[in-house]
N, C-alpha and C positions, 0 to 999 in steps of 0.2 A: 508204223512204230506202235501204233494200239495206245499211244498217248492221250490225255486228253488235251483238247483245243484249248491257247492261251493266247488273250485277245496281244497280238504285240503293238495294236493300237486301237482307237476308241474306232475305226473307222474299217477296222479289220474282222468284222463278227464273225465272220468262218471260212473255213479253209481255202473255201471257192473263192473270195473276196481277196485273197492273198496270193492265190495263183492268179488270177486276171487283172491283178493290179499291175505287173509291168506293162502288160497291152493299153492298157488306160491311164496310167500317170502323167504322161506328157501332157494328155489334155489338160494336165489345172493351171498349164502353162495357154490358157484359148477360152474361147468362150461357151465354151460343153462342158457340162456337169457331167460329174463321173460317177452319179449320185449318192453323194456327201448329203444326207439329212434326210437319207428313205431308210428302209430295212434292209435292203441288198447293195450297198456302197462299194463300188467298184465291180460292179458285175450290171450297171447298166449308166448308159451317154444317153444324153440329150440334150436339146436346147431349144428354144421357140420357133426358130426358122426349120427345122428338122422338119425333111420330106421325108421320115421315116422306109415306108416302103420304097421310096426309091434308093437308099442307100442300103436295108435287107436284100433287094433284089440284087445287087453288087455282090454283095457279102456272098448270098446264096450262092451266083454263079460262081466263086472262088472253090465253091466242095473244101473248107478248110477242113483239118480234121480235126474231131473231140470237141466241138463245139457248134450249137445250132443258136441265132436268130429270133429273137421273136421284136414285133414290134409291140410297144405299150406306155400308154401315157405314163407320168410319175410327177410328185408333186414333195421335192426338196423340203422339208420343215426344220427351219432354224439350221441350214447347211454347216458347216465348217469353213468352207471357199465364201459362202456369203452369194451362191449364185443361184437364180431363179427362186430365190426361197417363197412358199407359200404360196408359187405359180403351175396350174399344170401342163405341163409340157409334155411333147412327144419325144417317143425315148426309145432305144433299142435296149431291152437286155439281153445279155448272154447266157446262156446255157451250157455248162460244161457234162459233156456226153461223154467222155472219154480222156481222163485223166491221165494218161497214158500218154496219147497219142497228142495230147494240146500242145500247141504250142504258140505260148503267150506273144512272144515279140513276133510274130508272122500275122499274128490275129489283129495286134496292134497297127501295126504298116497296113494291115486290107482297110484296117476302120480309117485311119487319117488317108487311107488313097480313095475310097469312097465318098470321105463328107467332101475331098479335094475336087474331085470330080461335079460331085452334086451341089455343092455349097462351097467355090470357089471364091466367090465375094462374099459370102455370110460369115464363113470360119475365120476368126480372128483367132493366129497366136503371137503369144509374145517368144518373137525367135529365141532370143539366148534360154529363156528359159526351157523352152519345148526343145531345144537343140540337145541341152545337159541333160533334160530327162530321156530323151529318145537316143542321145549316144551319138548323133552326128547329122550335121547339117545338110553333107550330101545326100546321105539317106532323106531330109526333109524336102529338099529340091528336088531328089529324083517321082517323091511319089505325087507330092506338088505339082508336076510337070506332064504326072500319066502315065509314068512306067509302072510297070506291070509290080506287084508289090512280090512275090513268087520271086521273081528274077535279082530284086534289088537287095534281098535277105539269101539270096542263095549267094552274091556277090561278095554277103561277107562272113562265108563260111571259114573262109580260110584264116579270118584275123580271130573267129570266134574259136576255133580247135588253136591254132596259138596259144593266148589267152589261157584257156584250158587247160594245158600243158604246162604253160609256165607258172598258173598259181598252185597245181597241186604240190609244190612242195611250201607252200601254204598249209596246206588241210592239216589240223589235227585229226578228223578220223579217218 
């Protein structure tokens, strides 16, 4: 739109923070920072128990597209969630490559089926909440459990084109 960027929240500095925020939100429903009180807030998790490289090399083997991995410490100052503040943690941020081809809620499912895998007694959520943000429970049992995150987002392709269909006569443009 050749707009300029308007913060729609204190926690929203720019554009990439606002695409990668549906992948990330459930987390403030757990004990991962989405990092709330650094300079890139919602474009990079961590927590203190984070085997970082073990849950990048997850991610990697996924080949998601429009988006690459790095691992890196980060240290929360004066958070918004009140989590890990003033502590430095290991942390993955995200890098959006391809803006295009991203696709946030897929990104999302690989990161909670990765820490699930890696950090199955560390990752505490609070279900109802990470339920509402993530959109459905089975979706959080099935990645919980090891399914493949690919398979369990392609299984709701068909309620998401629904969906789709029925609010555009919603849309004013």
């Amino acid at each position: 739109t050749d707009l300029p960027w308007v913060r729609p929240s204190p926690n929203m500095p720019y554009r990439t923070a606002a695409l990668f925020s549906p992948a990330l939100v459930p987390f403030e429903s757990s004990n991962v920072s989405v990092g709330r009180g650094t300079s890139q807030p919602f474009q990079r998790f961590g927590a203190p128990w984070l085997r970082a490289d073990s849950v990048k090399r997850l991610l990697d083997d996924l080949t998601l597209t429009g988006v690459k991995f790095h691992v890196e410490k980060f240290t929360p100052e004066k958070p918004g969630d009140g989590k890990y503040a003033g502590r430095s943690i290991p942390g993955i941020r995200l890098e959006l490559t391809d803006r295009e081809r991203v696709q946030p809620a897929r990104v999302g499912a690989a990161i909670f089926w990765a820490l699930s895998r890696v950090h199955g007694d560390s990752l505490k959520v609070n279900v109802p909440g990470f339920d509402l943000r993530l959109g459905s429970a089975r979706v959080r049992e099935a990645l919980q459990g090891g399914a493949d995150p690919d398979a369990v987002m392609d299984r709701l392709l068909p309620q998401v084109v629904a969906f789709e269909k029925d609010a555009r006569r919603y849309h004013l443009y």
